[in-house]
C-alpha positions in Angstrom: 6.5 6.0 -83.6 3.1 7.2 -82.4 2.4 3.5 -81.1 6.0 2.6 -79.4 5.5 6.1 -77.6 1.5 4.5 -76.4 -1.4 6.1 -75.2 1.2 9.4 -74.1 0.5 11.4 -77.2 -3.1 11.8 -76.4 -3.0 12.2 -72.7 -2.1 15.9 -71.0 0.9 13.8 -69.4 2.6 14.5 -72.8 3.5 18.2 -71.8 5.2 16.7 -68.3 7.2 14.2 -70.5 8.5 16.6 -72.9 9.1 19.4 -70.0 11.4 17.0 -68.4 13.5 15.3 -71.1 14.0 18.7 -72.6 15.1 19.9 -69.1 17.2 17.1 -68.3 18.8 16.3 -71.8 21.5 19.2 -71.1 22.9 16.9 -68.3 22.4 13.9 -70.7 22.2 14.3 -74.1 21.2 10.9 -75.0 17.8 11.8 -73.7 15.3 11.2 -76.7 13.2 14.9 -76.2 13.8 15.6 -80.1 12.1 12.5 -80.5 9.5 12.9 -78.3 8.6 16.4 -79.3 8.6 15.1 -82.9 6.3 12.2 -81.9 3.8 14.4 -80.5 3.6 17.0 -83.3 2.7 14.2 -85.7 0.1 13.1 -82.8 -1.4 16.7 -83.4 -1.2 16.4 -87.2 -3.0 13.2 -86.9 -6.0 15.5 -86.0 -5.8 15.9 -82.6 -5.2 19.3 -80.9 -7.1 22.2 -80.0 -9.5 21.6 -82.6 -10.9 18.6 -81.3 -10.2 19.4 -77.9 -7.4 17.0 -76.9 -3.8 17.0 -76.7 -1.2 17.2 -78.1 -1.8 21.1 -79.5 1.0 22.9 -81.0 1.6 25.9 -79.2 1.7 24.6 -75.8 4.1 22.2 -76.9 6.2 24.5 -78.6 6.2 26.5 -75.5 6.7 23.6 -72.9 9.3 22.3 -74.8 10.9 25.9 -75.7 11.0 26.8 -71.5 12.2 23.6 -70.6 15.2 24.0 -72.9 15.5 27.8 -71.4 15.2 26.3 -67.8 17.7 24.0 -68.2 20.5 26.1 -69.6 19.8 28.4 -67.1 20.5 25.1 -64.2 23.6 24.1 -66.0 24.8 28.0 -66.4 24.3 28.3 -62.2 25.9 25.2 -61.3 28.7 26.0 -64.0 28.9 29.0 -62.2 29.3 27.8 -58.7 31.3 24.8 -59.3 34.5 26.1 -58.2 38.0 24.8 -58.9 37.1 21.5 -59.3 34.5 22.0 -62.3 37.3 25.0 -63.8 39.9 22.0 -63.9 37.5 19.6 -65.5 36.8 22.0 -68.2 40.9 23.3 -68.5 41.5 19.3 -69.4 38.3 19.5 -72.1 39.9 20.8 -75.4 35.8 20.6 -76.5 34.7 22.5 -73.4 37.8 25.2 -73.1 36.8 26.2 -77.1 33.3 26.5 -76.5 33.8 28.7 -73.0 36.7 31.0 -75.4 33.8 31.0 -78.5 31.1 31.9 -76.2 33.0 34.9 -74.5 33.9 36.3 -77.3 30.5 36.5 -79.3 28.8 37.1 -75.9 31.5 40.3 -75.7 30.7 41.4 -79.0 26.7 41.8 -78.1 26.3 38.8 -80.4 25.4 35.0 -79.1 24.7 33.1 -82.6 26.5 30.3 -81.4 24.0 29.6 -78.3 21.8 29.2 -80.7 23.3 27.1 -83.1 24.9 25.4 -80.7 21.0 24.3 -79.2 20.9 22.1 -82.5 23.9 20.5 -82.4 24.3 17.1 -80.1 25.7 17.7 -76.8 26.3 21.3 -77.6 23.4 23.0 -75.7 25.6 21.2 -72.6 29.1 22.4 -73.6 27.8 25.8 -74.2 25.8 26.5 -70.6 28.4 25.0 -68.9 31.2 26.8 -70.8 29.1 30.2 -70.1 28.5 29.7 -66.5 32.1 28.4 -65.7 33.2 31.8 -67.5 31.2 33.7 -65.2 29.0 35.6 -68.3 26.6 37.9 -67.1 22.9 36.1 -67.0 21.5 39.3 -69.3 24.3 38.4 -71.7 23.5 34.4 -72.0 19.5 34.6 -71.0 18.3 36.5 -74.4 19.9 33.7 -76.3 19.2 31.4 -74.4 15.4 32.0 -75.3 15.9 32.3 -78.7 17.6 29.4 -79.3 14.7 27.2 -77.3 11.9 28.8 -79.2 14.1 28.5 -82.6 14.9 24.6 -81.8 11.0 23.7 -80.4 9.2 25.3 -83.6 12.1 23.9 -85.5 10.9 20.5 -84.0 7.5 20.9 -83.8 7.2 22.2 -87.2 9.0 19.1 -88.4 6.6 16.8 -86.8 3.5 18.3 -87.9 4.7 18.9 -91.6 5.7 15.5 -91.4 2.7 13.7 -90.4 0.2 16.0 -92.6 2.6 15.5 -96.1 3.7 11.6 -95.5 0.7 10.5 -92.8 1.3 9.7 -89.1 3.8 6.7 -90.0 6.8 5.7 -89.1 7.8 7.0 -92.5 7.3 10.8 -91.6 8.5 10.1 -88.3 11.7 8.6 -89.8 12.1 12.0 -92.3 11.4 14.3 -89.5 14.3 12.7 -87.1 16.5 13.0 -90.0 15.5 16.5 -91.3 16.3 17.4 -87.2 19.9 15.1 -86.7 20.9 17.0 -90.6 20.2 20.5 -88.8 22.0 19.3 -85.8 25.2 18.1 -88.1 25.4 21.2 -89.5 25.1 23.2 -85.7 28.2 21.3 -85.3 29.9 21.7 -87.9 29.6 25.4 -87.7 30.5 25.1 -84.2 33.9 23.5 -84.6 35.3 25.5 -87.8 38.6 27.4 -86.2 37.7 31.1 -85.8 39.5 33.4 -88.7 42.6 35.4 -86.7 42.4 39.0 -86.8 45.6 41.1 -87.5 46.7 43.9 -85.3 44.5 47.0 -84.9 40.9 45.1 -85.9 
């Protein structure tokens, strides 16, 4: 992995290539920034980083990658927001979309928003879930605090997985391999929890 990404993992440039696939992965999933964040925590457990005084280091990648994701669910919840009847059709003709906007409102109601952050693991579901919240017109003080948590939670998450990788298995394609695995089984799981039907409460609960 670290030589198919190049040169990358040890230039600054890194943080500016992570920043952007993470933003821009909500509007296309297929977007490889789990990879690349991945790729450049086993770049730091290769022995680069802050102790030898080049880059990738850990914590500003877990925090460029943990805005990014935060700035780009708060892009798709605004444009959600504004996009009018058009955009409130598209979603009415999504079964996958309509569940996730019903889901959302309803734990965002409660003061609880578990599922934004479940739903930041799960493919595609970071997009169905800022879109869902911003076509539903949530309150930005309801979304934005889980919004943050699930971009921290998902970047140590990745970062973690890269740099436990490449320091127990070496900086091979081997711990690479694990790591995107350890990260696609969380994200089966995300949605699998995310599409279980929602028990029915009786009258009066």
């Amino acid at each position: 992995m670290l030589e198919s990404v190049g040169p990358l993992t040890g230039s600054p440039w890194i943080y500016a290539v992570v920043a952007l696939s993470v933003l821009f992965d909500v509007f296309l999933p297929v977007l490889p920034s789990g990879v690349l964040v991945i790729a450049a925590a086993t770049a730091a457990a290769a022995g680069t980083g802050a102790a030898t005084g080049n880059v990738p280091d850990l914590l500003p990648l877990t925090l460029t990658a943990a805005t990014a994701s935060v700035l780009g669910d708060l892009v798709a919840f605004r444009l959600a927001w504004r996009g009018g009847e058009r955009l409130d059709r598209a979603i009415a003709r999504s079964r996958r979309l309509t569940g996730a906007q019903e889901r959302l409102g309803a734990a965002l109601s409660r003061g609880g928003g578990a599922l934004v952050v479940i739903a930041r693991f799960a493919p595609a579901g970071r997009s169905v879930v800022s879109l869902g919240a911003g076509a539903a017109h949530r309150r930005v003080r309801e979304f934005l605090p889980w919004s943050i948590l699930a971009g921290l939670a998902w970047a140590a998450y990745s970062v973690a997985l890269g740099y436990f990788g490449g320091h127990l298995l070496g900086t091979t394609w081997l711990a690479t391999g694990v790591s995107l695995v350890a990260l696609f089984g969380a994200g089966a799981g995300a949605a699998y929890l995310i599409r279980r039907p929602v028990p029915e409460t009786g009258p009066g609960v």
